[in-house]
C-alpha positions as CSV (number, residue, x, y, z in Angstrom):
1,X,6.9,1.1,4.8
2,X,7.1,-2.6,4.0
3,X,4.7,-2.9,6.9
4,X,2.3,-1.1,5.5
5,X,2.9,-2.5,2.2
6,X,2.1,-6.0,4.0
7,X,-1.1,-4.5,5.3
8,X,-3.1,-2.9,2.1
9,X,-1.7,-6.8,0.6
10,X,-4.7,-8.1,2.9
11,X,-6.9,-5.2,2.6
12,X,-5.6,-3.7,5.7
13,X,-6.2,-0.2,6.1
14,X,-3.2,1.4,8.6
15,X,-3.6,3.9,11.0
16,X,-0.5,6.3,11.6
17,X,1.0,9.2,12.6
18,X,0.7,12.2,11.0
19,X,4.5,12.9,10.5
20,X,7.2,11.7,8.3
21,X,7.0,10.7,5.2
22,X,4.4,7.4,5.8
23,X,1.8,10.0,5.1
24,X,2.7,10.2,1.4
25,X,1.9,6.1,1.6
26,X,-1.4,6.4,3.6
27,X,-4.2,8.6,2.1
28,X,-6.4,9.3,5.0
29,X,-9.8,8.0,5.4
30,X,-8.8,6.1,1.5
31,X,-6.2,3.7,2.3
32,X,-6.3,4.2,6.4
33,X,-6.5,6.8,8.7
34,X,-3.9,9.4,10.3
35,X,-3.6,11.0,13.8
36,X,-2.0,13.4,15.5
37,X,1.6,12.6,16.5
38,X,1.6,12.5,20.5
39,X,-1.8,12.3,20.9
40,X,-3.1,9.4,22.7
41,X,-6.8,10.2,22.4
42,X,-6.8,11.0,18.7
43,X,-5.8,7.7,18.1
44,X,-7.9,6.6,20.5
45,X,-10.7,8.1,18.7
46,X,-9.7,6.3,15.1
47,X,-9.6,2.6,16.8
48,X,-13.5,3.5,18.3
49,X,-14.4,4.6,14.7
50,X,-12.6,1.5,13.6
51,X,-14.1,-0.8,15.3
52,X,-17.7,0.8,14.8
53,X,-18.4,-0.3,11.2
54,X,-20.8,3.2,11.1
55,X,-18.2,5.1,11.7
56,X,-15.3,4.0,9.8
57,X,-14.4,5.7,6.2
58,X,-16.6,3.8,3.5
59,X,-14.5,2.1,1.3
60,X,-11.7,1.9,3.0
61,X,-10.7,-1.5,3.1
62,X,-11.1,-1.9,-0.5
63,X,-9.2,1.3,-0.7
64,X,-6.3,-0.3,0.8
65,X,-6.1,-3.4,-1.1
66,X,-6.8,-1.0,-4.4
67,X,-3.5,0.5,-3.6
68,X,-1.7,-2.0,-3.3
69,X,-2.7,-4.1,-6.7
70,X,-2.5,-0.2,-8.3
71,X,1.5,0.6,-7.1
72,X,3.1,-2.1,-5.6
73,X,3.0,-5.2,-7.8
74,X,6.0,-6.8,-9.3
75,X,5.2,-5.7,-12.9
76,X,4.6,-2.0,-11.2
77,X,7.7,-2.0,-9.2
78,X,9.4,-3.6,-12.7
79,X,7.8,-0.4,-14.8
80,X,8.8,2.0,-12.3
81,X,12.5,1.0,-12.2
82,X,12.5,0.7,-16.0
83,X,11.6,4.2,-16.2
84,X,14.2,5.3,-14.1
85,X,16.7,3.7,-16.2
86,X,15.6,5.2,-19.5
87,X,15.8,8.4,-18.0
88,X,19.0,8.1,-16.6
89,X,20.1,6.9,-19.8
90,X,18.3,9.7,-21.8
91,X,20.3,12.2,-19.1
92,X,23.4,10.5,-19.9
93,X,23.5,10.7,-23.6
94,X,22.3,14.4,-23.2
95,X,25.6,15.0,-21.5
96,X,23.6,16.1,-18.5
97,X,24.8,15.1,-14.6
């Protein structure tokens, strides 16, 4: 995931599998593109549509970088983790597990 991460940073859209849980980090045709796992000619067919800038998704560069500035930031990963601790706080003094 820090790969892809590293990618949107530059406005890098990805190109991945569709299995696992990477798919929940790439939005096809937003942030990059997904094909089908084992398939050599569907991902074939996303680097032609890549490369062909009639072809590709519209707006998907920007899309990538979007994402990244959006989730991943320092002060986003900061918020995040903040939230998690006040909820596990508000759990504890609940008395829940």
């Amino acid at each position: 995931p820090l790969t892809i991460l590293e990618a949107y940073s530059t406005g890098l859209p990805v190109l991945i599998s569709d299995m696992g849980n990477l798919n929940e980090i790439v939005t096809d045709e937003v942030t990059g593109s997904l094909f089908r796992p084992g398939d050599a000619s569907s991902l074939s067919e996303l680097i032609r549509r890549y490369q062909s800038d009639a072809h590709r998704p519209p707006g998907v560069y920007e899309g990538a970088r979007a994402r990244v500035t959006e989730r991943y930031t320092h002060e986003a990963n900061y918020q995040a983790l903040m939230r998690i601790y006040q909820e596990a706080r508000a759990s504890a003094l609940a008395g829940r597990p």
